[in-house]
N, C-alpha and C positions, 0 to 999 in steps of 0.2 A: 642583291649585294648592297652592301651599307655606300653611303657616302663618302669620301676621303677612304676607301679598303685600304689594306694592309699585301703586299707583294713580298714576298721571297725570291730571291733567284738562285736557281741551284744548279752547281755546274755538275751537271750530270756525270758525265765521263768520268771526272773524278771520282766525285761519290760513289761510284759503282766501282772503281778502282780499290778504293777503298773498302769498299765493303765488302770486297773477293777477297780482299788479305785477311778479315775477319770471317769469314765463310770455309777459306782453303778452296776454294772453287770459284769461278768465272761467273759473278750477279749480272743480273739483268732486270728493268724495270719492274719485274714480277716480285725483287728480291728487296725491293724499298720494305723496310719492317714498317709493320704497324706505328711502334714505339714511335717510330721519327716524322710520320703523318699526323699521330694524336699529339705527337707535342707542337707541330706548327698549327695544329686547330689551337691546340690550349691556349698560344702563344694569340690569337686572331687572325692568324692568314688566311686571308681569302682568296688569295691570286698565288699561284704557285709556279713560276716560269721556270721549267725545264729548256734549260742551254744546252745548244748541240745534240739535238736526237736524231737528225737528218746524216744519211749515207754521204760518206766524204769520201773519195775515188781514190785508190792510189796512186796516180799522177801529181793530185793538190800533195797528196800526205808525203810522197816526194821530195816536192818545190820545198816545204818545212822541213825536210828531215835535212838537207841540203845548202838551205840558205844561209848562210853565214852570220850575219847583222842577229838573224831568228834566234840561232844557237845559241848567240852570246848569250843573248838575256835567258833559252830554255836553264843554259847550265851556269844561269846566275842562281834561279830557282831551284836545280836539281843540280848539285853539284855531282851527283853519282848519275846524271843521265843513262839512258838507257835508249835506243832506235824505238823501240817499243814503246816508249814513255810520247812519243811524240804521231798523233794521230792525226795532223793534220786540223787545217779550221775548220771551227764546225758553220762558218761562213762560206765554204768553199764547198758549195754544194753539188754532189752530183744528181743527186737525186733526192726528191721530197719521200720519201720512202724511210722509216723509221729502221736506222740502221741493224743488220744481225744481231752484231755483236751484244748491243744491248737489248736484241730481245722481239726486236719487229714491231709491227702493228697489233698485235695478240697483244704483248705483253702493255703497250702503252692503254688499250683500249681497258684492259681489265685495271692498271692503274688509276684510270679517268675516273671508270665507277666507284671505287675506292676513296675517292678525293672527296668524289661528287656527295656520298654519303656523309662527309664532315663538314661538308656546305663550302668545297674546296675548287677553285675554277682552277682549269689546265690552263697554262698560255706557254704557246710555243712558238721557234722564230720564224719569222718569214725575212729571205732578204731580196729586195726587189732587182736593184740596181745591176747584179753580176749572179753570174754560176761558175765552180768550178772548171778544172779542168778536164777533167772527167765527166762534164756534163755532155749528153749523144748530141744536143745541137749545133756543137764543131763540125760535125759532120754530116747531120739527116738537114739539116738550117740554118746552115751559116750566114742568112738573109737575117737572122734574126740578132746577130750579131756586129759590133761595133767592126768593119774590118782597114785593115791600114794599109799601107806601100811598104816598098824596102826604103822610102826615103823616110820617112817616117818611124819604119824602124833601126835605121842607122843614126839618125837624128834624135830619138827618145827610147831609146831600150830598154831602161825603167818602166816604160806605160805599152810597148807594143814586143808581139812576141811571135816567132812560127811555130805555125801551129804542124807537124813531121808530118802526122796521118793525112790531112788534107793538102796541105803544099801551100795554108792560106797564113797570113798576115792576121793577126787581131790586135784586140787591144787590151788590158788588163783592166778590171775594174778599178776605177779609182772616183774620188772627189777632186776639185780643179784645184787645191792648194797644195798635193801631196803626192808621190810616186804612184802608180800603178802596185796594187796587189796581186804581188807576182804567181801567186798562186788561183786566179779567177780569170775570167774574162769577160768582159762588158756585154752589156744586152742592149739591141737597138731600140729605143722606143718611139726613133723614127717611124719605125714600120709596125702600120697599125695593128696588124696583124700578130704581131709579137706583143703588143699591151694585152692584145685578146685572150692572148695563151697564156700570159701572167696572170690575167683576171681568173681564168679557170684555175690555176695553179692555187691559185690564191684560196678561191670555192674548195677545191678538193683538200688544201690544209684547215679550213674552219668545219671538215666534214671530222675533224678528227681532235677539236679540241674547243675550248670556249674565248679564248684572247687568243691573238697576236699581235709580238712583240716585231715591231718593222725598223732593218736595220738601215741607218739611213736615210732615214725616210724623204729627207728634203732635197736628195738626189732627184728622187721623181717628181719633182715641180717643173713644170715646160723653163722658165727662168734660168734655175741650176742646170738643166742637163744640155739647155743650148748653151749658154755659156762655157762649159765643159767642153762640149762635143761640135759644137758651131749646127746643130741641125734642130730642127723643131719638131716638136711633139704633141701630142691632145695630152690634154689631162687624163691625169690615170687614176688618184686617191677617191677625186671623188664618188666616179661612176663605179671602181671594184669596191669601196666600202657599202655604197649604197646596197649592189648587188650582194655581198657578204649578207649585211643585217635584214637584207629583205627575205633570205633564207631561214637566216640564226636566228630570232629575236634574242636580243639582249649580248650578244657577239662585242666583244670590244677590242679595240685598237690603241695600244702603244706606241707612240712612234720616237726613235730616237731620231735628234733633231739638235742641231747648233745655229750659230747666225742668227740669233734672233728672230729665228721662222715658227716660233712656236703657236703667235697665232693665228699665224695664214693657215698649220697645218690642222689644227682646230677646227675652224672655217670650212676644210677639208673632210670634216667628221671623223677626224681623230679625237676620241674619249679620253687622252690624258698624253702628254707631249713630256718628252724629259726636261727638267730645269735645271739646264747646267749652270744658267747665271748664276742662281741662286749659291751652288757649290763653289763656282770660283769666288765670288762675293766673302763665304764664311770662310773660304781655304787661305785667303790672301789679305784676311783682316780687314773688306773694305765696309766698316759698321754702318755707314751712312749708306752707301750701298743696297747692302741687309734690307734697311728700313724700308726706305725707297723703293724697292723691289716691293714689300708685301706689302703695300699701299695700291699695289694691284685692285684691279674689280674684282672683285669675289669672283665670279663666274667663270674669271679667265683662270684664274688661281685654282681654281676647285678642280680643272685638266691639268694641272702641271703634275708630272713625276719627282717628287724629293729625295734625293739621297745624297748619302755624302760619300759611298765608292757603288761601282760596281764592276763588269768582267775589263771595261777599257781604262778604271779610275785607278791609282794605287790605291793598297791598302788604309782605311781612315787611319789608324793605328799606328800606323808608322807616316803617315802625309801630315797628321794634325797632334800636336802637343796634347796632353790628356788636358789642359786647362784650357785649350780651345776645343777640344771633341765633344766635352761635354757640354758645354751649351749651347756649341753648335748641333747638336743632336737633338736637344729640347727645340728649339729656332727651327729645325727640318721639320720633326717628324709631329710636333704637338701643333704644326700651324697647319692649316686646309690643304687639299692636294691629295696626290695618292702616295703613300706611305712604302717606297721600297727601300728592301733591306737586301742585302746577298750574303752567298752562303760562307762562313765564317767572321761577318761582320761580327755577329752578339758575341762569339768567342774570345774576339780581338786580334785574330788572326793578320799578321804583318807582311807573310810574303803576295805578293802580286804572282796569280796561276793565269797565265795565255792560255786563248781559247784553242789553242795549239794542240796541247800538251791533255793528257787523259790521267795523269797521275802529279800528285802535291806534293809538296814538303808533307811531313808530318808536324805540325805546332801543338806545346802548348798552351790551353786556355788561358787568359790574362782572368784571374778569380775576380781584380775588380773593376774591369771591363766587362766582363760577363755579367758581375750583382747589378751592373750601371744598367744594361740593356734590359736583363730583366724586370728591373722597376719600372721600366721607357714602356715594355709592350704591356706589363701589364697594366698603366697607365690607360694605354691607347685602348683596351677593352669597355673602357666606360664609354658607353654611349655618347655621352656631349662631345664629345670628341667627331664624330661621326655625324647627328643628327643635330647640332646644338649651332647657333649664330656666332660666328667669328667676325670682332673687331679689332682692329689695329689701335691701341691706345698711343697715345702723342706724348714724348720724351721732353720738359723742356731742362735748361739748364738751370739748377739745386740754389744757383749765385753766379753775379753777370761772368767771372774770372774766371770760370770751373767748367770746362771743357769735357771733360772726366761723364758728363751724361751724355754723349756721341757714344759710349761703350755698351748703353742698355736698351733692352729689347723690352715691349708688354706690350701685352695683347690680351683679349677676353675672349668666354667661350660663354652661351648662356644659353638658357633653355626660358623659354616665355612659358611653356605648359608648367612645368616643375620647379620655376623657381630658382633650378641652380645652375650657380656660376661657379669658373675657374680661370681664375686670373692667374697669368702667367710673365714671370719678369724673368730676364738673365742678364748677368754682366758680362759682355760677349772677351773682355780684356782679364789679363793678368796680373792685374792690381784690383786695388781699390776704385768704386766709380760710385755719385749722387748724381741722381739727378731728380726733377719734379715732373711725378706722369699725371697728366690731364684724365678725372675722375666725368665720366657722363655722367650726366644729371639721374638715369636709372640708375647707375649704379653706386651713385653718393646714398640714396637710398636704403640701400643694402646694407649702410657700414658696419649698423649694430648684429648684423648676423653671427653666429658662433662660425667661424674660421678655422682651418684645420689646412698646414704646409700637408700637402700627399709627398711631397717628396721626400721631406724630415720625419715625415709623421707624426708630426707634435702640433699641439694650437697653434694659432697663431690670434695674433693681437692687431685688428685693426685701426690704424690712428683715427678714432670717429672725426674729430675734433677737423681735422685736416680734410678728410674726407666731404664733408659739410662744407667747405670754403672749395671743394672739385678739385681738389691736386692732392701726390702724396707724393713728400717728400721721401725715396728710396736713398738708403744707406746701402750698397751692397758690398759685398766682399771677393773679392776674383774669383772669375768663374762662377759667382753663385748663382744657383738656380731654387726657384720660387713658382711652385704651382700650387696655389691658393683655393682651397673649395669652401664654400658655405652649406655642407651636406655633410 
């Protein structure tokens, strides 16, 4: 797999919901069309994460069909809800078993090979921290489980719950800033024994795909889960990833992660960590932010996960004005890292789908949201992108009074074997922004090369003259974006 790969996330359940209404019959994994695998290769996906293919209990599917707070937002989504429309999290696991409905372990297995022949990795989710309610360890292993009092449950009923079957008290999974997920229940990782059967849990899901996507994942640090729980723990990430890759060669790990823990989890041997800063940074306009962020070490930067939504973000479309999307999107996806997109991003699709729910709105496509992204991936198909040296170029200000270059981003992409570069600027604002970007000495060099905008498609003109003395004075215009090649 290339450097910086390209991820999809696709929310399964949907999709397949959808595609029974175009069938008149009930799809299942078997029933993905060709069509929509050879256009994510066309597109460059390499990683294709299937959301929710694990058996969710009816117990979890319940707690959702029931909870009230849930409802609001299902039938903000689906104003025509339906009981059926709402299938429960696909976080709320009962079992790591690749549910009927869609098709089982056959059906996933023969989609694997299918991928595998367009040079397509499966990644699928693991979540550490909690199982369902439906999961048999309430019952055959409740040692393995977080369990509470009635003081404790009369004191927090948001986080602790009775469990009828056993007669026991637990606890709901949760993180320490936020209610219990009333549909799960916490897993002990006090008890060593319980990490052990996670780790194997863990084995028997990379027996069945090439990535997992770990939800959570900074749950499982000895740190977070005592501060959480007040009990202590061994380290878990390290010794089950070790164990995974010593199995899989080439096996990788996603981890979703906030707090700033992304590179303790690294450190971990996690092969790419989500980078939410990054997204609140360009969601919240903080452009100095932005900068400062990718001033990062290369190394640490080349694990981070970019995106601007996914299944827990709103929609970009409706979250970011089209004159900040756009060059917020050049800023994510054409700078180093691993490149995820989710499923109705490229369309422009604006409702927000819970991992709740097995069925969408139906939208339609934004035509130039759609032309935007397609120029973005097919962009991201040239090699430099992937295999080529990323530098951060330095912004100064155009004139001492002229603040206006705080709004622009450049960076370089360049290939020492071949020669070519792609210089990349954007004006991250809604106006007009100058500023003067500092030219390295290789590449003042280059000035007189013949230039070509990929993004306009037209020449471009480089100010040799300026370039010679190492700065170029940029004139932009809002929102404009500039990918500059000398090829």
């Amino acid at each position: 797999m290339r450097s910086h790969p390209v991820l999809y996330q696709l929310n399964t359940r949907v999709f397949l919901t959808q595609l029974s209404s175009r069938l008149g019959r009930w799809a299942t994994l078997a029933d993905i069309p060709d069509s929509f695998l050879n256009d994510l290769a066309e597109h460059g996906v390499e990683i294709l994460w299937l959301l929710s293919v694990w058996t969710t209990g009816p117990r979890s599917q319940k707690e959702s069909q029931n909870n009230p707070e849930c409802l609001r937002h299902f039938e903000q989504t689906l104003p025509d809800l339906q009981p059926q429309d709402i299938g429960g999290s696909g976080f709320a696991i009962a079992e790591y078993r690749v549910s009927d409905p869609i098709g089982g372990a056959k059906s996933l297995k023969k989609l694997r090979e299918r991928l595998s022949k367009l040079g397509i990795r499966l990644m699928l989710d693991f979540v550490p921290n909690h199982m369902g309610l439906d999961h048999p360890w309430l019952s055959s292993h409740p040692e393995y489980l977080i369990e509470g009092t009635q003081e404790l449950l009369a004191e927090q009923p948001q986080n602790y719950f009775l469990d009828e079957t056993s007669g026991k008290i637990f606890a709901h999974g949760r993180d320490p800033y936020f209610a219990g997920w009333s549909d799960t229940v916490q897993l002990d990782y006090s008890n060593r024994d319980l990490g052990m059967q996670m780790q194997n849990t863990l084995l028997s899901v990379a027996e069945q795909c090439d990535a997992v996507r770990c939800d959570m994942a900074m749950l499982l640090t000895p740190r977070v889960f005592e501060r959480t729980w007040g009990r202590t723990m061994q380290a878990f990430w390290g010794p089950a990833i070790q164990a995974v890759k010593a199995r899989h060669q080439g096996f990788e790990f996603l981890a979703e992660v906030y707090w700033d823990m992304e590179w303790e989890l690294q450190e971990d041997g996690f092969d790419y960590c989500y980078d939410k800063r990054l997204y609140d940074r360009l969601k919240d306009r903080d452009y100095a932010g932005v900068r400062n962020h990718l001033k990062a070490d290369i190394a640490y930067q080349s694990k981070l996960a970019r995106f601007l939504e996914n299944h827990d973000e709103p929609r970009c479309a409706s979250a970011m004005d089209w004159d900040l999307h756009r060059p917020a999107a050049i800023a994510t996806y054409l700078s180093p890292g691993l490149r995820f997109f989710h499923h109705g991003q490229w369309q422009g699709n604006r409702i927000k789908v819970s991992p709740h729910l097995v069925r969408g709105p139906d939208e339609t496509a934004d035509e130039s949201i759609a032309f935007f992204y397609n120029k973005l991936v097919t962009l991201l198909k040239d090699p430099i992108f992937h295999q080529g040296d990323w530098e951060l170029l330095n912004v100064e200000r155009a004139w001492d009074e002229n603040w206006s270059s705080d709004c622009l981003l450049a960076w370089v992409w360049h290939e020492s074997n071949t020669g070519q570069v792609v210089v990349c600027a954007v004006n991250m604002a809604d106006h007009d922004a100058q500023g003067r970007i500092q030219i390295p000495e290789w590449l003042g060099a280059k000035s007189t090369d013949t230039w070509k905008n990929l993004w306009s498609d037209e020449s471009f003109e480089m100010p040799q003259d300026q370039w010679a003395q190492g700065s170029w004075t940029l004139y932009a215009q809002a929102s404009q974006i500039f990918v500059v090649s000398n090829r």
